[in-house]
C-alpha positions as semicolon CSV with decimal commas, in nm:
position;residue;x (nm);y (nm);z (nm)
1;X;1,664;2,995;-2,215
2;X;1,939;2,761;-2,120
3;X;1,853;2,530;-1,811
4;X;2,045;2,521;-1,490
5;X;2,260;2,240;-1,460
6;X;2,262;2,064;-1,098
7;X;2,536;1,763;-0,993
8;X;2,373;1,501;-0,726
9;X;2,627;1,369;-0,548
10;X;2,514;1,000;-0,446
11;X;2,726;0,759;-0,323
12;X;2,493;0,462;-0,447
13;X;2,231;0,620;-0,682
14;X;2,188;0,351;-0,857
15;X;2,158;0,074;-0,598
16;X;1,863;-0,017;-0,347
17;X;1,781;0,169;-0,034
18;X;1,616;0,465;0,086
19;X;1,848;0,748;-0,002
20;X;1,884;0,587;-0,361
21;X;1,502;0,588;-0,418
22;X;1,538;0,950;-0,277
23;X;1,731;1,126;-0,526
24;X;1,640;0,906;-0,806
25;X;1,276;0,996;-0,753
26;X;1,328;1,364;-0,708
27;X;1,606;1,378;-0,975
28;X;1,394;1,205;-1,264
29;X;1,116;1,484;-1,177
30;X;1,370;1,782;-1,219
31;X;1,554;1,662;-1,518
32;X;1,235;1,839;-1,682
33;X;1,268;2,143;-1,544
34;X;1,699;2,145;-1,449
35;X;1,999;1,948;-1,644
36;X;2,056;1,712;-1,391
37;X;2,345;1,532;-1,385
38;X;2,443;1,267;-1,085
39;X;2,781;1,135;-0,989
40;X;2,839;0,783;-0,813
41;X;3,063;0,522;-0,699
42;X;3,054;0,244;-0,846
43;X;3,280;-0,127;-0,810
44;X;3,265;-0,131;-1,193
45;X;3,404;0,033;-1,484
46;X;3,342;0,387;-1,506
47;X;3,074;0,504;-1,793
48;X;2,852;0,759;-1,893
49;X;2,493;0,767;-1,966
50;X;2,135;0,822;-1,900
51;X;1,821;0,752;-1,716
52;X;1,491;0,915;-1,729
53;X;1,660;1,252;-1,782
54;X;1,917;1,256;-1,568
55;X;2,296;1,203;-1,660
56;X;2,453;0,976;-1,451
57;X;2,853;1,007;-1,427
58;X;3,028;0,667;-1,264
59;X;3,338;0,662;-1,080
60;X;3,522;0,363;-1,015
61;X;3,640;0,278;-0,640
62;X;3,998;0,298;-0,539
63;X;4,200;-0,030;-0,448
64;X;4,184;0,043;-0,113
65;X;3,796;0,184;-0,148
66;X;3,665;-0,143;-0,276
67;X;3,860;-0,297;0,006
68;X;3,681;-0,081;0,287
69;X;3,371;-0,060;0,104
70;X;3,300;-0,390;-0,012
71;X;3,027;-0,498;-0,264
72;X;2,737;-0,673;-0,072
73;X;2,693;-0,997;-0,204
74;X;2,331;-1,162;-0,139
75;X;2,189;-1,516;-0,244
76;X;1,876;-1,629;-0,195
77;X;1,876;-2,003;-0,091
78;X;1,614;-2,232;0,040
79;X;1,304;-2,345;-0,065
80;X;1,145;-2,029;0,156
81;X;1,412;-1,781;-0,028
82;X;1,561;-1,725;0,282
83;X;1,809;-1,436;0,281
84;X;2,214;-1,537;0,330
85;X;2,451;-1,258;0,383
86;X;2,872;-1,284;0,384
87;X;2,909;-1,284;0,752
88;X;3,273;-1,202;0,682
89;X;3,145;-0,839;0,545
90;X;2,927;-0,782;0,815
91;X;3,226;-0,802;1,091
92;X;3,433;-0,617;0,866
93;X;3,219;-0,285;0,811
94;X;3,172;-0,261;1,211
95;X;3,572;-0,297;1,246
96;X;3,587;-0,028;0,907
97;X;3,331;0,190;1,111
98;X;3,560;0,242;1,399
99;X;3,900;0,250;1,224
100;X;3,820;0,537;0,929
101;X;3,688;0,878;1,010
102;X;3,393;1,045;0,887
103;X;3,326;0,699;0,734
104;X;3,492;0,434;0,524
105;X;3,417;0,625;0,199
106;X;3,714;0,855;0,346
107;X;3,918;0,639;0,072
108;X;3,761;0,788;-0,197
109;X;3,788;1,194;-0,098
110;X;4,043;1,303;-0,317
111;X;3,947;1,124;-0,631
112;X;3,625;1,204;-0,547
113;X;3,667;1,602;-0,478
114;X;3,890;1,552;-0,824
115;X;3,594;1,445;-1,021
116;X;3,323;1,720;-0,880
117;X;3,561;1,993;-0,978
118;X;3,624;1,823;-1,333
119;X;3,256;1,762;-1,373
120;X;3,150;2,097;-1,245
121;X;3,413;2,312;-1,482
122;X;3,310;2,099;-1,781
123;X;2,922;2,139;-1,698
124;X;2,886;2,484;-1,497
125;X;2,684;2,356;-1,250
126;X;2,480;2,618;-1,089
127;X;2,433;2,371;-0,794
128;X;2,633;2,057;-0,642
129;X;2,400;1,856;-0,367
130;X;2,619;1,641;-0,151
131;X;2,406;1,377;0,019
132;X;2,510;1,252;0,344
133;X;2,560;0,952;0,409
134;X;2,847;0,876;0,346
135;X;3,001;1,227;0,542
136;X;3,267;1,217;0,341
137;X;3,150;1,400;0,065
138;X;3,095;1,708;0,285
139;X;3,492;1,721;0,180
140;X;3,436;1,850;-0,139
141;X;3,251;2,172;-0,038
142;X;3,550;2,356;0,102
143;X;3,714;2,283;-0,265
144;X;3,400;2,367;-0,416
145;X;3,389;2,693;-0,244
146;X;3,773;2,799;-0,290
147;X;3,779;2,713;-0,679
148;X;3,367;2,770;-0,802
149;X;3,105;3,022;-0,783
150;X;2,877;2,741;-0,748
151;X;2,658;2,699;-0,482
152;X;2,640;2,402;-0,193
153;X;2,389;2,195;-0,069
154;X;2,416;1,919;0,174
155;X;2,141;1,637;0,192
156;X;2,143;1,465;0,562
157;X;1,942;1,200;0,658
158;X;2,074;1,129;0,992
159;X;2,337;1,416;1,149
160;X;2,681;1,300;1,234
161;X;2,692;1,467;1,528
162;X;2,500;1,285;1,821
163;X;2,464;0,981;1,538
164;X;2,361;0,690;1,757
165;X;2,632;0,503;1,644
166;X;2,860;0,683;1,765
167;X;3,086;0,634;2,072
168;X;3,187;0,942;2,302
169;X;3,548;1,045;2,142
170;X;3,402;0,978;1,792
171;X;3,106;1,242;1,845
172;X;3,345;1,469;1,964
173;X;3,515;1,451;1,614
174;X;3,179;1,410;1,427
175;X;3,095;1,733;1,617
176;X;3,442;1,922;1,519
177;X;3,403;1,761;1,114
178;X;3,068;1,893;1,103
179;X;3,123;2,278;1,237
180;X;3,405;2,302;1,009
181;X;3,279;2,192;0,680
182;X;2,959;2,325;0,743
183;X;3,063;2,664;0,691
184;X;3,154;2,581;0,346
185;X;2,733;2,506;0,214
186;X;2,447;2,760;0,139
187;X;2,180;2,543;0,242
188;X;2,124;2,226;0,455
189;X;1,835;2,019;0,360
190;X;1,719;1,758;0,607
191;X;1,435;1,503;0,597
192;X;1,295;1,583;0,928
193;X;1,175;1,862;1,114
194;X;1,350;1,664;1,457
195;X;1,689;1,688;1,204
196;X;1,655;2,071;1,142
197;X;1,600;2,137;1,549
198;X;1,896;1,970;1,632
199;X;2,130;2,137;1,401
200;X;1,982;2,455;1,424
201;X;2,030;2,383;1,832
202;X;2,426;2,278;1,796
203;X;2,565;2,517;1,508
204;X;2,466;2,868;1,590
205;X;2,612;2,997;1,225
206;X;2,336;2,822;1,079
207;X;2,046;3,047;1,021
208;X;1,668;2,900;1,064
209;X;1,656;3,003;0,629
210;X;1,986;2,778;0,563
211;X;1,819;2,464;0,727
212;X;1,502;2,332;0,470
213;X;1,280;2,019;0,502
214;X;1,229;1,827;0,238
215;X;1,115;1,504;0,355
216;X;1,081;1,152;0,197
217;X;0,781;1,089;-0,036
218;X;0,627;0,803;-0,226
219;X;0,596;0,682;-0,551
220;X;0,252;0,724;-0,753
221;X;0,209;0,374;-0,782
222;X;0,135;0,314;-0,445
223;X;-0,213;0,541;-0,445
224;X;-0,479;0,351;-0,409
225;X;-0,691;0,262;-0,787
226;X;-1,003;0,399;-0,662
227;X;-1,036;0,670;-0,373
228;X;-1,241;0,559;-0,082
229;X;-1,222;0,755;0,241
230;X;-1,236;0,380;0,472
231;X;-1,291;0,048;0,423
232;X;-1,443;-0,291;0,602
233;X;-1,141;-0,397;0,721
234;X;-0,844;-0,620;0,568
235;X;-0,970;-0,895;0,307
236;X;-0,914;-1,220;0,398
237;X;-0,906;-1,516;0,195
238;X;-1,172;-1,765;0,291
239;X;-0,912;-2,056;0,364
240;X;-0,587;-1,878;0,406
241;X;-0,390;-1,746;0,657
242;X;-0,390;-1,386;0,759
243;X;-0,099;-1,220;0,591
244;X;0,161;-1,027;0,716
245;X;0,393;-0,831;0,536
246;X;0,751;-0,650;0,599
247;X;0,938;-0,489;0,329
248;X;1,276;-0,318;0,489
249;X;1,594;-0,301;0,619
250;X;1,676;-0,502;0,997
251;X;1,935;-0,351;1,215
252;X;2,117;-0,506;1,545
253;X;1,984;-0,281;1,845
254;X;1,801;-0,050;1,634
255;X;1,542;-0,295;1,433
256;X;1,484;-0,595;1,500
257;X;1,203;-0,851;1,417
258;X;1,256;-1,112;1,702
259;X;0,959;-1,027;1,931
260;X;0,735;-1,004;1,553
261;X;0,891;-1,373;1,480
262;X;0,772;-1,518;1,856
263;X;0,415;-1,278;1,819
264;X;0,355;-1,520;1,494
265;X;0,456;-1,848;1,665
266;X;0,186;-1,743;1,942
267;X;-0,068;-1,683;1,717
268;X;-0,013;-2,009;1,498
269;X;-0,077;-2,224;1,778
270;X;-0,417;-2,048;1,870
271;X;-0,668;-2,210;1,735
272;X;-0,867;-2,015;1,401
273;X;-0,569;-1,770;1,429
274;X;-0,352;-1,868;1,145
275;X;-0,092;-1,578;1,072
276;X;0,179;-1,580;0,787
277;X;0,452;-1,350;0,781
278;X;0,688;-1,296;0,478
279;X;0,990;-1,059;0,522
280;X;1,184;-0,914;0,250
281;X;1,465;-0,703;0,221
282;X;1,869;-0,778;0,219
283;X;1,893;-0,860;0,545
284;X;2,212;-1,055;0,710
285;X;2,131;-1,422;0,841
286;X;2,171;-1,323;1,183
287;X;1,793;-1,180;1,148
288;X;1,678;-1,509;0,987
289;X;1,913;-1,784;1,167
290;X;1,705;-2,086;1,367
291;X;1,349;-1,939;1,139
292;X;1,431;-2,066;0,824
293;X;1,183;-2,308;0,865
294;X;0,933;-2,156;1,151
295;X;0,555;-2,213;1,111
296;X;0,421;-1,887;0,922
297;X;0,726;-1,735;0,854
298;X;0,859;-1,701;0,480
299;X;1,260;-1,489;0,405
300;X;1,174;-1,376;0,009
301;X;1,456;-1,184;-0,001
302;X;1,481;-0,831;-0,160
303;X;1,239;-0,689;-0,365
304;X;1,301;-0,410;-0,622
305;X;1,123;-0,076;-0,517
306;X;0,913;-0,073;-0,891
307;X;0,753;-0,369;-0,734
308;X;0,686;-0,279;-0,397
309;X;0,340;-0,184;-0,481
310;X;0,259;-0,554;-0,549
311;X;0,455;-0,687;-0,240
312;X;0,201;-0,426;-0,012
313;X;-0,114;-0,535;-0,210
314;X;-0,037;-0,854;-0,142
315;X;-0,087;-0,843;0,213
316;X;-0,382;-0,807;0,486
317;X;-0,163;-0,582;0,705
318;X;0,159;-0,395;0,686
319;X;0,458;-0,447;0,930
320;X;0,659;-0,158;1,029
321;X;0,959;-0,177;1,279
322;X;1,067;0,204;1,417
323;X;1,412;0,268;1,464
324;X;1,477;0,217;1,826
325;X;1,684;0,548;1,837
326;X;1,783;0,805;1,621
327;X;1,643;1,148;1,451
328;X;1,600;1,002;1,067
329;X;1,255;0,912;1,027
330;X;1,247;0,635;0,771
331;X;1,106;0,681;0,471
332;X;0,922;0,345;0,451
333;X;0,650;0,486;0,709
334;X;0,543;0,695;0,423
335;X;0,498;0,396;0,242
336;X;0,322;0,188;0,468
337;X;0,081;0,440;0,585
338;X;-0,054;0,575;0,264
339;X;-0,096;0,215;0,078
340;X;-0,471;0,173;0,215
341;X;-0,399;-0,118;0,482
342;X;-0,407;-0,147;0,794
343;X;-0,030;-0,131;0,990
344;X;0,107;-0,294;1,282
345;X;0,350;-0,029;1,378
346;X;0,634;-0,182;1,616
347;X;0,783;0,088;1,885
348;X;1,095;0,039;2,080
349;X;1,033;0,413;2,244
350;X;0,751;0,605;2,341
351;X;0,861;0,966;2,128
352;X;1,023;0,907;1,776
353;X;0,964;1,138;1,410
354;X;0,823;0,836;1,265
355;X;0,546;0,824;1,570
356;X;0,469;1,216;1,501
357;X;0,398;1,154;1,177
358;X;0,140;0,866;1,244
359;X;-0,069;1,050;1,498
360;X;-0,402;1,090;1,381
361;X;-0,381;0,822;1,120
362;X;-0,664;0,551;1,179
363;X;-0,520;0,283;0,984
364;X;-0,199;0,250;1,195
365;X;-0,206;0,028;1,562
366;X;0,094;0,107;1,737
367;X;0,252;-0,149;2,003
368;X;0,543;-0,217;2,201
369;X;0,830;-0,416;2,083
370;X;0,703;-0,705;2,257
371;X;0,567;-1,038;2,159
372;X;0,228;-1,055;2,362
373;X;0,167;-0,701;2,291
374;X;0,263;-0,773;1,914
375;X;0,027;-1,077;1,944
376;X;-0,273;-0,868;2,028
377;X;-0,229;-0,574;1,821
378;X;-0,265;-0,856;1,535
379;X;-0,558;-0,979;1,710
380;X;-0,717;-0,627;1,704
381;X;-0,637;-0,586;1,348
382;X;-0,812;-0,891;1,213
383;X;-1,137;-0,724;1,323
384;X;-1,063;-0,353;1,269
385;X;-1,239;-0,141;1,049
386;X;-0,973;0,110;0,930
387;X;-1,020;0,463;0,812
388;X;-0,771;0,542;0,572
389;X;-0,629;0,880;0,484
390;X;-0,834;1,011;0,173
391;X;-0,671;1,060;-0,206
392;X;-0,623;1,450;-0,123
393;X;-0,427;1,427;0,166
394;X;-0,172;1,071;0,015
395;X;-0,088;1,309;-0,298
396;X;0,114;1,577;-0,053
397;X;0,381;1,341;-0,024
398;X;0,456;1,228;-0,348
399;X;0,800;1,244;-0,514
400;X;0,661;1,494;-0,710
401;X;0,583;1,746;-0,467
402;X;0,924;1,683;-0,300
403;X;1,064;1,764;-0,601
404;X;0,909;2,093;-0,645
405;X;1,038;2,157;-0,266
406;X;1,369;2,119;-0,402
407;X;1,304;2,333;-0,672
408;X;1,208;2,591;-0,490
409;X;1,556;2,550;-0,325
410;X;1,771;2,569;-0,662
411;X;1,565;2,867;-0,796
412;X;1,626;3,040;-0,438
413;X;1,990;2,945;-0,480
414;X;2,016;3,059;-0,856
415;X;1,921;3,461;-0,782
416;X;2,098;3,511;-0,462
């Protein structure tokens, strides 16, 4: 029996960042089961070929796309590996993000609508998934609709309507973009159950059975070797400092590490509290400016996500920053909470998805976005005894199983 065939659409499949390690994850367990096939953008030449399964089809940016969505270019400098970002491209996506509507990958619409209508009359997909972000591609599903009998699924992280970052006049749009084209899909996945509720609050057409969950997982290399239920408490070396570790993305307004950076000052100069913190990720220097060379605090730059498991091992506790607004709830909290150490979870708010999810969880100390409150949370964690969430419970949110959630959806999709 000949598989289904399936097209991910993916802006960036093939890059870092949550939404890559999304559908890469839950793509690579399909190809088994589906012909998978993924399209991308890319600033390079455009190819053909394939990983773990899954096809991946490239298409090359547009003049004018490469120019609105420029390639980030990171260096690690410094003897700490400090992070240094083009500060030009920084001020250049906030003026892109208020000048092109849905989003600066508008550029790109018609080649790209071209290419999923080649790609899906060469291949017969039974199923295109259009992940959002960037919106954009939700412009290929009226096409899709009007010249295929294949079926439509968009992938949201955060909605575009009553996005954060948007201003007043540009939500009304966002609101206007999203009614229209979503008329166009048979199903709306979303990684949240606070993301289904609001769309199932603002579009009335769409029916509690066209809006799925299918959250974010984790990767099997972060269960733990052996399976205890709790532990003594994070393992410090005799004559080191206690380590701190934060693996993630920093945002102006929405996630920032300032009040973590002054928490660790505090605690250096206590005496018998020695703290270190090292930060990675691709952060801009804006988040690392005038604490290049701060007492206990180390930049290491990005780290690829095969060896994140190391980074977390590496560490007596577990930073993680919460989005100070927003519906999305990141998908490093999975991460962080399942890797058997103890977490200082950061809150700018007292009601967030990512706090839902950590209710209950013993391993997880949850403070204010504050540097005394930071300061003693730490304190408190040096001396916990943590209960961690048992082997049973991690394995429900593996890639795997989100996979087979999404399976579930493409059968569902294949017999209607």
């Amino acid at each position: 029996m000949q598989k289904q065939a399936v097209l991910f659409v993916v802006r960036s499949y093939s890059r870092t960042g949550a939404l890559p390690i999304r559908f890469r994850q839950i793509a690579g367990f399909l190809a088994g089961q589906f012909s998978v096939h993924v399209l991308e953008l890319t600033h390079h030449r455009e190819d053909t070929r394939v990983e773990n399964g899954v096809t991946i089809h490239s298409l090359e940016y547009s003049r004018p796309g490469k120019i609105f969505n420029p390639e980030k270019s990171w260096t690690v400098t410094g003897k700490t590996g400090s992070a240094r970002y083009a500060g030009s491209l920084a001020v250049i996506k906030r003026l892109i993000r208020g000048l092109l509507f849905p989003d600066s990958a508008v550029t790109e619409a018609v080649n790209l609508r071209r290419e999923v209508l080649r790609l899906t009359g060469e291949y017969r997909f039974s199923t295109v998934v259009l992940s959002a972000f960037p919106f954009s591609v939700l412009l290929c599903a009226k096409s899709l609709r009007g010249r295929t009998d294949t079926r439509i699924i968009l992938d949201v992280g955060d909605p575009f309507y009553k996005n954060s970052t948007n201003g007043y006049f540009r939500d009304l749009l966002a609101r206007r973009f999203e009614a229209r084209h979503l008329k166009f899909i048979d199903r709306l996945v979303v990684s949240s159950e606070a993301v289904r509720q609001h769309y199932l609050a603002n579009y009335s057409f769409l029916t509690p059975e066209k809006v799925r969950t299918v959250a974010m997982g984790i990767t099997e290399s972060l269960l733990p070797a052996s399976e205890p239920e709790s532990a003594t408490g994070a393992e410090r070396s005799p004559d080191g400092p206690f380590r701190l570790v934060y693996a993630g993305q920093l945002y102006r307004k929405m996630r920032e590490p300032f009040e973590l950076y002054s928490a660790v000052s505090v605690l250096n100069r206590e005496e018998g509290k020695a703290v270190s913190l090292r930060m990675y990720g691709s952060f801009s220097s804006e988040f690392s400016a005038g604490f290049e060379h701060a007492e206990g605090i180390e930049f290491m730059g990005p780290v690829a996500h095969g060896g994140i498991a190391r980074v977390y091992r590496s560490a007596d506790a577990l930073v993680f920053i919460d989005n100070a607004y927003g519906l999305q709830t990141p998908g490093k909290i999975f991460e962080v909470a399942f890797v058997q150490k103890p977490v200082l979870f950061i809150a700018d708010r007292d009601q967030s998805p990512a706090l839902a999810f950590v209710r209950g969880l013993n391993n997880i100390i949850v403070v204010k976005n504050s540097a005394e409150s930071i300061a003693g949370a730490v304190r408190e964690i040096m001396t916990m005894n943590p209960v961690y969430p048992s082997a049973e419970k991690v394995r429900e949110f593996l890639w795997e199983k989100r996979a087979e959630e999404y399976s579930k959806i493409l059968n569902e999709l294949a017999v209607e």
